[in-house]
N, C-alpha and C positions, 0 to 999 in steps of 0.2 A: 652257342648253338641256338638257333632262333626256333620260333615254336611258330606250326600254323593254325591257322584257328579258321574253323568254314563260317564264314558269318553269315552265309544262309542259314543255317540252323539255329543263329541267334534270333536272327530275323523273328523265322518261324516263333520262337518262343516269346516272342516280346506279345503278341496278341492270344497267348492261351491264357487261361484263368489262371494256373499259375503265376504269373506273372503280376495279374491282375491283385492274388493274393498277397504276393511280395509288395506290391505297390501299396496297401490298404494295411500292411504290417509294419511299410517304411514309415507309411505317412503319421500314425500313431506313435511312435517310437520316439519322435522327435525332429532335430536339424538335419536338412538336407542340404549337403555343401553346395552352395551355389558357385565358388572361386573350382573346386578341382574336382568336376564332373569324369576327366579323362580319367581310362584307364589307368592303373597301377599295374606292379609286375603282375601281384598275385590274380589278376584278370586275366594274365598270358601276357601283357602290353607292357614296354618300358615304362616308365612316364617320361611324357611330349608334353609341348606349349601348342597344341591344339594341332600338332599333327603325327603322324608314326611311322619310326624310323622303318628305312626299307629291309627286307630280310635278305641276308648275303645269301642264301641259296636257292631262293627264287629265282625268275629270268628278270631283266630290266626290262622294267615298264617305259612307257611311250612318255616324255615329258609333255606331250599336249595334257595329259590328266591330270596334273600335279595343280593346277591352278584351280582358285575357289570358282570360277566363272562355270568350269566341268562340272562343277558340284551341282551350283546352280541350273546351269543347261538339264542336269541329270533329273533332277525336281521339277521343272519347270516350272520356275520360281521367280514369277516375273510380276509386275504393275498389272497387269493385264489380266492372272490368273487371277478370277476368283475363288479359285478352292479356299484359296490361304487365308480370302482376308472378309470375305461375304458371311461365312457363319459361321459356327463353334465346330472346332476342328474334331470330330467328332466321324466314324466311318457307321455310328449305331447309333442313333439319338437317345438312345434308353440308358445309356453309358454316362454316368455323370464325368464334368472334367473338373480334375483337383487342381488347384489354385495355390502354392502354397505361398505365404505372406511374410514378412518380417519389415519392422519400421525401428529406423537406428534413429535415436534422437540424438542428435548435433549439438542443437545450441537453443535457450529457452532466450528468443530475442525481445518479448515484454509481454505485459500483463495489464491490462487494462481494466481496473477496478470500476471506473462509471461507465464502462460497456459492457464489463463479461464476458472481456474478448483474452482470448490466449493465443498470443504470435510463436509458434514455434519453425526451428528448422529441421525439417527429419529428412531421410533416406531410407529411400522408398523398394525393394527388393522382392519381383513377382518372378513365379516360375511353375508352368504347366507344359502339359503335354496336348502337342500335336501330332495326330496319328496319322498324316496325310505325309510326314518327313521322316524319311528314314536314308540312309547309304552306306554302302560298305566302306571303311575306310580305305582298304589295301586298294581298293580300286581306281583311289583319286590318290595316292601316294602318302598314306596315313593323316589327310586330313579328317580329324576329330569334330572341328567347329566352325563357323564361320558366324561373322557378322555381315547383316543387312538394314536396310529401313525400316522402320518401325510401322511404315505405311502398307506394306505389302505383306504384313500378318496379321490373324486376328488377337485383339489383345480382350481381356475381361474389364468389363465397362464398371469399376468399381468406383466407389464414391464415398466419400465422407461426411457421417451425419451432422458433425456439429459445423462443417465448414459454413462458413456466412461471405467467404469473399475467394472467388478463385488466384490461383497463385498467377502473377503478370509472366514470369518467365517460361520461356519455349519448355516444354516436357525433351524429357532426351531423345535424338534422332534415331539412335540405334537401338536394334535387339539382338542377341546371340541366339544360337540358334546351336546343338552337335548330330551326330551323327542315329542316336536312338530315336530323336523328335522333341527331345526336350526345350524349350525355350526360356530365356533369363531376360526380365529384363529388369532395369537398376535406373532410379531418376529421382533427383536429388528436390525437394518442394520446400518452401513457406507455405505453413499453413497457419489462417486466421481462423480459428473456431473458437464459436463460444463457449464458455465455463459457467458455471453454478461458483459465485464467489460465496463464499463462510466468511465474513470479515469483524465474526463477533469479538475476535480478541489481538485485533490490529494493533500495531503493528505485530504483533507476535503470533502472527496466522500460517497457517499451511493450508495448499491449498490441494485439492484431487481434482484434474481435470484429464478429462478421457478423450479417444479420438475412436470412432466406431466405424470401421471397416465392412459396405457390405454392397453388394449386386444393384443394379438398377431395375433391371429386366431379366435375368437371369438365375436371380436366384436359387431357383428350384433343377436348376440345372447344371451348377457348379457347385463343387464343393470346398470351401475359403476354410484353408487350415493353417494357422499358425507356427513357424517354426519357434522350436522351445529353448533356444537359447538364449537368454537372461542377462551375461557379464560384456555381452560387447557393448549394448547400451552407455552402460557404466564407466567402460571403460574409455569412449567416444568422450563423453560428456569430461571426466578428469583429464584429459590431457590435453583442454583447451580452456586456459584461464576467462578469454576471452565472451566464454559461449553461455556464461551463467548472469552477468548483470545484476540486478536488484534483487535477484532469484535465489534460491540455493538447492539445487538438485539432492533430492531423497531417493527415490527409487521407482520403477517402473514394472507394471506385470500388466499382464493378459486374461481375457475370460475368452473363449468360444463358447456360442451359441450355435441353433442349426445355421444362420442364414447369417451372423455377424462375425466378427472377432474386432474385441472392444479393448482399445491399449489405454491402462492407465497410470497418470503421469504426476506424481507427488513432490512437493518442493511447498520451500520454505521460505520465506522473507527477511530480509537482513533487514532488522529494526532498527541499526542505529544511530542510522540519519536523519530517522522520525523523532529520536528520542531525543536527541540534542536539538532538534530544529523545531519541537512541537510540544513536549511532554513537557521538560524541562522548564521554558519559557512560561508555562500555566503554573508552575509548580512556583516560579520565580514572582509571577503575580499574586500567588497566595500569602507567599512571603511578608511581601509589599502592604497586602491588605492589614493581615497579623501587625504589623508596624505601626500601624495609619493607628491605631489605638492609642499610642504613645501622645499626637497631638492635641492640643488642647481644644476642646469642645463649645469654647466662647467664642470661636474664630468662622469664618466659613473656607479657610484654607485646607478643612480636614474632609468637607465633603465635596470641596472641588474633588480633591486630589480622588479620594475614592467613588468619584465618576468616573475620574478618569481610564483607571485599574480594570473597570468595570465594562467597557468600552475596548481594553485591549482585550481582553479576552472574548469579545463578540467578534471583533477581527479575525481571531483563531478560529472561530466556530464556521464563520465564511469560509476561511480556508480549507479546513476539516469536508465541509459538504461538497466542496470541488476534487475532492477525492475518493470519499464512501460512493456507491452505487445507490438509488433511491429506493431499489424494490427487494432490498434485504427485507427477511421476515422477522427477524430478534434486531434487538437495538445495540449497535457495538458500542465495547464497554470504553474508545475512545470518548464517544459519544455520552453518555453516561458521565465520564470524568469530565468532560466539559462544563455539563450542562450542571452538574451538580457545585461544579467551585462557581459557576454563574449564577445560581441559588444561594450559596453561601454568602457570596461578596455584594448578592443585592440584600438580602435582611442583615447586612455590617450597614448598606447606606441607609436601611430605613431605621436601622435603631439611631442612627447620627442624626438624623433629619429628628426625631422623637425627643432625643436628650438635648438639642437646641432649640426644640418649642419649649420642650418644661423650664429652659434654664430662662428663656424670653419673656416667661408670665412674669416673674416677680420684679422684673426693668418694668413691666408694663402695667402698672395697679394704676386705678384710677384717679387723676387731681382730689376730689373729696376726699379720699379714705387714707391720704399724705398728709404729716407734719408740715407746714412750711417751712420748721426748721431744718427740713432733714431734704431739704430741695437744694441740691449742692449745686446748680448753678446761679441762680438765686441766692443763696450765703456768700458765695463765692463772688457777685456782684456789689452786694450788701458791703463785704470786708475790706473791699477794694476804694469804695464811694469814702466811707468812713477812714480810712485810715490815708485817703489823702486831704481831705478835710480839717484831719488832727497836723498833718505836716505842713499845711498850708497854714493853718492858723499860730501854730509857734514858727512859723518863718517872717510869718507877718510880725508877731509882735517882737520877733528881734531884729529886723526892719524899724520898727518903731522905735527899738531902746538906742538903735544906733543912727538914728537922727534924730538929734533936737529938737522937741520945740517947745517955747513959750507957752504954750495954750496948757500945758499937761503938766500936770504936779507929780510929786511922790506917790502919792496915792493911790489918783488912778492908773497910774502902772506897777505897780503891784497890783490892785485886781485884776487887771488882767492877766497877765504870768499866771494870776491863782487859778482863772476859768480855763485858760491853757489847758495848764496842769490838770483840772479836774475832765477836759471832756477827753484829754488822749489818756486818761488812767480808763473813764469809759468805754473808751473804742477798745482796749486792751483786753479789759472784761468781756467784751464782745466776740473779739477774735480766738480766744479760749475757749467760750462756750461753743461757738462753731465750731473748733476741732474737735474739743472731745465730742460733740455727738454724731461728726462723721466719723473719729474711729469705732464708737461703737453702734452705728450703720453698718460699717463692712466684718465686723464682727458678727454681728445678728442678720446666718443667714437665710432666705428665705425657706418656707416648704417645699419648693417647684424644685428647687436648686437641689436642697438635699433628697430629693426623691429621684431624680435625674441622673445624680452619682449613685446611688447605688441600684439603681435600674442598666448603669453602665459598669461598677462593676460584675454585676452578675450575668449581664450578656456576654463578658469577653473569657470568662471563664466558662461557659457553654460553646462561646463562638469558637476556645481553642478544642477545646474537648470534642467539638463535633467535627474540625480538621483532619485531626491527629487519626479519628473513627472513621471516617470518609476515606483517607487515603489508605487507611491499613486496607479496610473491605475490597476498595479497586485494586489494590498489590496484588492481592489474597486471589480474587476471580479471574484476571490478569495470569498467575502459575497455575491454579486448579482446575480451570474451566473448559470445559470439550470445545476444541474446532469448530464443531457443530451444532 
């Protein structure tokens, strides 16, 4: 048994303050379905897909009604009508029009730290009321709704505070329209706006970037109300692995204000491409340094090498400032670990540069205030002239013994053999006393030298102990420290 309904008397009710009332109790309350506007039973009405079944004990309708063009002809609803699309559909201009709002966030497509830019994708879902559109359904054959151009109504000139670059794609062609005056319309954006980055505890940062909804011209004349549903967001964003990137989606809410409504958008940073491709590699360079103490301090291969160390880590620091933003107000505590193992590893090169001057003075004392004896290339010449002198003279005189001759007696060769003998027993005595007083030369040694070592070890027992302190402190600020 089908039920009639006079929808002239809805008509009628749709513009009494009741109504009015109902509408200002809906709008507070929360979501207003934008997907299933139509009738339900308990309304009198089956549920339709935007139109209503005919009543079998009616008479049949005329099939020229049944199409959406009747609908339109019935409005006259056309390019040409101004009513619809010149000014705020409005039949009392003292009547504010409610706007109501919802932004489903899609996909966080990047984040741009040295601009302050925030790429996202949302979807975009407006819906007000036009009081100039009304129709009976039973009259067009239960049609509920139609679609038309988006050019031939008027829509709410809303805008976005932080955007800095308009989206390049077409806005959607269509709006839906049903049978009380309601209007939907649904269009899907990239939006560029900029954020307020916190980058004090990067990589390990979260960040709050908003999107603020509000009037250009109007605002004193619309009413921009928020719908209050909360888990489609959420549940948008998990069921597209794709839509998150470097990002990590946290959670989403709303403020209304009189004349805004401010969506804001929390996520968090996957740090662990920074940490292996940046933390790590400084932490690998400290390593290095701590090492470089093992080498030996006579050399100058130990403060090559810890130039060198020293130098990769300013590479880092270039890198580093090609990603912080410049006009943070606190100093990120990357920043901080930087600069501070680049402090540490330059007073490692200046104590090495220190302990190779003082070890340099006692090589370098004055000619006057030297032994001659203890001038080891000088002895070392000396020992060499002498001891081929003594081998050249007993070569000679067995030279001598082993040719004949006439002219030489017994005699004089035995004295010779004897001066032989006596000046290589001298050169012998010679070459004794040059050793032992260069062993105890490299025995006895200088003051420069022994002040040097223990000026190096007492730096590398400060230089570890101030490591060990440094990096516990940045851990520590790194877990404890606010966002902001």
């Amino acid at each position: 048994m089908s039920l009639n309904v006079d929808w002239s008397i809805a008509f009628d009710l749709m513009s009494t303050p009741a109504l009015e009332q109902f509408l200002g109790v809906w709008s507070t309350s929360g979501f207003h379905d934008v997907q299933n506007r139509s009738l339900s039973s308990d309304n009198g009405f089956p549920e339709t897909n935007g139109s209503l079944s005919s009543d079998e004990g009616s008479p049949e309708r005329s099939k020229e009604n049944c199409s959406y063009h009747k609908v339109l002809e019935h409005l006259k609803l056309t390019k040409e009508n101004e009513l619809y699309f010149m000014n705020r559909p409005v039949k009392d201009h003292k009547h504010k029009t409610p706007v109501y709002l919802e932004m489903y966030l899609y996909a966080i497509l990047d984040v741009r730290e040295i601009d302050q830019t925030f790429v996202s994708y949302v979807w975009l879902k407006l819906e007000w009321r036009n009081e100039h559109i009304s129709w009976n359904p039973e009259d067009f054959c239960g049609i509920l709704n139609l679609t038309v151009p988006n050019q031939v109504l008027w829509k709410p000139d809303l805008t976005i505070e932080e955007m800095i670059e308009r989206d390049k794609a077409p806005p959607s062609p269509l709006i839906r329209i049903d049978f009380p005056g309601w209007v939907y319309y649904e269009n899907d954006q990239v939006i560029i706006s900029s954020c307020r980055m916190h980058v004090f505890k990067f990589p390990f940062d979260t960040q709050n970037c908003t999107i603020t909804f509000k009037s250009i011209l109007l605002s004193d004349e619309i009413d921009l109300i928020p719908w209050s549903e909360k888990e489609i967001p959420v549940k948008w964003l998990s069921g597209n692995p794709w839509a998150q990137y470097e990002w990590v989606y946290k959670d989403m809410s709303f403020n209304r204000t009189d004349k805004t409504v401010i969506y804001t958008i929390t996520m968090s940073r996957r740090p662990t491409l920074y940490c292996f491709n940046f933390l790590l590699p400084i932490l690998f360079f400290i390593i290095l340094d701590l090492a470089s103490f093992l080498i030996p301090s006579n050399g100058g291969e130990k403060l090559s090498f810890k130039v060198t160390v020293l130098l990769a880590v300013t590479v880092m620091q270039l890198i580093l400032n090609e990603i912080l933003p410049s006009s943070t107000d606190t100093i990120p505590l990357v920043v901080l670990y930087c600069v501070g193992t680049f402090g540490l590893m330059l007073l490692s090169v200046i104590e090495t540069i220190v302990v190779m001057h003082l070890m340099e003075k006692d090589s370098e004392s004055p000619e006057s205030e030297r032994d001659p004896a203890l001038n080891t290339d000088q002895n070392d010449e000396k020992m060499k002239v002498n001891c081929r002198n003594s081998l050249t003279a007993i070569h000679d005189h067995e030279t001598d013994q082993n040719t004949p001759s006439p002219k030489k007696d017994s005699s004089s060769q035995q004295l010779d053999v004897s001066l032989a003998l006596d000046l290589f027993s001298h050169e012998l005595d010679e070459v004794k006393k040059t050793v032992s007083l260069l062993s105890s030369r490299r025995e006895n040694i200088g003051y420069w030298t022994k002040l040097s070592r223990k000026i190096h070890k007492i730096f590398t027992v400060c230089y570890v102990g101030g490591v060990i302190l440094f990096l516990f402190t940045i851990s520590m600020l790194w877990i404890v420290a606010d966002d902001n």
